[in-house]
N, C-alpha and C positions, 0 to 999 in steps of 0.2 A: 535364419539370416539376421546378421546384427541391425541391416536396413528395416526391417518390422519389426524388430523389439526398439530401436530408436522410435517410429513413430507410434509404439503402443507408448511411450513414454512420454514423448510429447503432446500427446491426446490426452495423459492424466494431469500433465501441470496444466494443459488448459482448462481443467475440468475445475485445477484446484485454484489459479487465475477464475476463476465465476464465481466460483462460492467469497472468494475473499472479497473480490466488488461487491457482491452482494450484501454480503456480513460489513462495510462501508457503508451501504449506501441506506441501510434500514438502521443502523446505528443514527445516521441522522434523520432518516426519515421517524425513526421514536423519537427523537429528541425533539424535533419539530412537532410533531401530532401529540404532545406527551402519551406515547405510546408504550407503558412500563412492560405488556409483555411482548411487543418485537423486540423491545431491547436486552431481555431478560432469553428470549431466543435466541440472541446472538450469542449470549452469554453461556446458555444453558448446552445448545443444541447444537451450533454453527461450529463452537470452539473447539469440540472435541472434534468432529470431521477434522477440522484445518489438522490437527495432531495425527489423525490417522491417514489423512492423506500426507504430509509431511514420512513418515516415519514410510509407509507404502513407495512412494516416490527414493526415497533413500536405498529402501530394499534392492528396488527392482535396479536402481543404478550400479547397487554395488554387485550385485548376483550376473549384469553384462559385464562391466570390467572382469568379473574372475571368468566369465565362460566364453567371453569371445577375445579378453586380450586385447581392446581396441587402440587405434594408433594415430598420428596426427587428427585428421580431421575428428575422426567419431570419438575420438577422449576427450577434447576440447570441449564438443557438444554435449558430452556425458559431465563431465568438469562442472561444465553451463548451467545446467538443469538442475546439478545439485545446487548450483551457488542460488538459483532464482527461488529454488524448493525453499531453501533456508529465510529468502526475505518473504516469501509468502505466507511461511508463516508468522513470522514477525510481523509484518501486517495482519493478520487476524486479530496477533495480540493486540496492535495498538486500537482496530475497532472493538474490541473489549473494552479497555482503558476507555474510550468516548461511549460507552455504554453505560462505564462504572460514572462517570461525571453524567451522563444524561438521567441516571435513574435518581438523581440527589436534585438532579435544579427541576427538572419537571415536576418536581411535589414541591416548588417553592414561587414566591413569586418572580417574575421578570424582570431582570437587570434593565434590559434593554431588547427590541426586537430583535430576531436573529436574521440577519443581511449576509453579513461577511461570511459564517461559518456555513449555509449551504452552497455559497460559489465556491469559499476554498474546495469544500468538499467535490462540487461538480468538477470541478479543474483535477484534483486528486484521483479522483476513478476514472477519467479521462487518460489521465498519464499511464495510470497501471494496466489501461486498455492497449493505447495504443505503445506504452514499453513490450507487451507482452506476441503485439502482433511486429513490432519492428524483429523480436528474438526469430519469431519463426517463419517473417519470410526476409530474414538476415539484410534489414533494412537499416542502413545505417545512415540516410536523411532520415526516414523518420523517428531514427534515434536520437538525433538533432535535435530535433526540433522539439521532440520531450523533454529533454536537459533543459531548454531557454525556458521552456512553459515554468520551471521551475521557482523561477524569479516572480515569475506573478502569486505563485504561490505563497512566498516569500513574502510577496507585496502585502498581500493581504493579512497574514500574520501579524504583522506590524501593526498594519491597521486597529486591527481586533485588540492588540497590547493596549496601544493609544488609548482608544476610546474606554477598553478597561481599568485603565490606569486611571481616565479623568473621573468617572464612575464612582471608583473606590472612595480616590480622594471626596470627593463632596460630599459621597454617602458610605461611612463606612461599614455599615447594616449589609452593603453589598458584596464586600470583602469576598467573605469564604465561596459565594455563586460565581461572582466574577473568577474568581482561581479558577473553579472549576470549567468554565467556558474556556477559559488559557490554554490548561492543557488539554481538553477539545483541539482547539486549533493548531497546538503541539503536535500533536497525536494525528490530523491531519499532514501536519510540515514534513514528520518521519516520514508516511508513508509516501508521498513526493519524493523525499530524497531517497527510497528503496527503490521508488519506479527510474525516480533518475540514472541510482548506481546501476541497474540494469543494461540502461541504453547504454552505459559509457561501458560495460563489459562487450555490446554488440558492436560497439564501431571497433572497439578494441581486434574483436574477432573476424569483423569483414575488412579492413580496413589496414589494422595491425599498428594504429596510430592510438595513444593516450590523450584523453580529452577529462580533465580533469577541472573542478571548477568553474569547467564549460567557455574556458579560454581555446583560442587559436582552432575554431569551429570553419 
């Protein structure tokens, strides 16, 4: 029945939704703790999962379309799955990239304490939490409500720019740490805007209205 191979499918992107929070959230918990081998296990160990879950997720969607032929509703959901599989992994990658930046500034001195980049981070595994739970119980307030969260995210980006910016300028000994803190918070922003583009595919799907920008909400 396509109804259990749908939910052995959506049991695996959840599975592959945890490991990618988690491959987040020890990317900064190293960078925080200068922790060079959890971050070196994101790197090492977490990254290839996310590719074999990725490439698994892909299989099993394309092996329903060819054996059950699915039609409005259950294509859309299969459609779905693929499109979230693809930002899942792209989020892995980016907690890579704040792995590749965490493993150079923790052998170096302190630009500045780190404030902004564990809240952006708390806010970011927040959104990819509840993007993930909005998909599967096809919740499109709490799809809402992840797209606005975005803006704080945002907010805080900026922040981080600023104060790196004035940083550099007085000290410029800081230059190349502070970059790397930048795209840290970059690399937080992506993974925001993946959790974002999610929600706006769910209200698309429960809803059938375009919510783009996160205008006319």
């Amino acid at each position: 029945m396509i109804e259990n191979r749908l939910q052995e499918i959506k049991q695996k992107l959840i599975e592959f939704s945890l490991l990618t929070e988690k491959m987040i959230e020890d990317s900064i918990e190293g960078l925080l703790k200068k922790n060079s081998q959890l971050l070196k296990h994101v790197v090492e160990i977490d990254e290839p999962q996310t590719n074999s879950f990725e490439l698994e997720l892909e299989e099993l969607c394309i092996e329903t379309i060819a054996q059950f032929a699915p039609k409005a509703s259950h294509l859309r959901t299969i459609l779905m799955i693929l499109k979230i599989n693809n930002d899942l992994e792209r989020m892995g990658d980016h907690a890579v990239n704040i792995c590749g930046g965490g493993l150079v500034v923790i052998e170096r001195p302190e630009v500045k304490p780190l404030i902004d980049i564990p809240r952006m981070a708390e806010l970011t595994v927040k959104m990819l939490r509840d993007s993930l739970k909005a998909y599967i119980d096809q919740d499109s307030l709490l799809a809402k409500q992840v797209c606005k969260r975005d803006e704080d995210v945002d907010n805080l980006r900026n922040q981080i720019l600023r104060e790196l910016v004035t940083y550099m300028i007085n000290d410029p000994t800081t230059i190349e740490r502070s970059l790397h803190l930048l795209r840290i918070a970059q690399n937080l922003e992506r993974i925001a805007d993946l959790s974002t583009n999610v929600c706006e595919d769910v209200v698309f799907m429960v809803e059938g209205k375009v919510i783009k920008h996160h205008t006319d909400q």
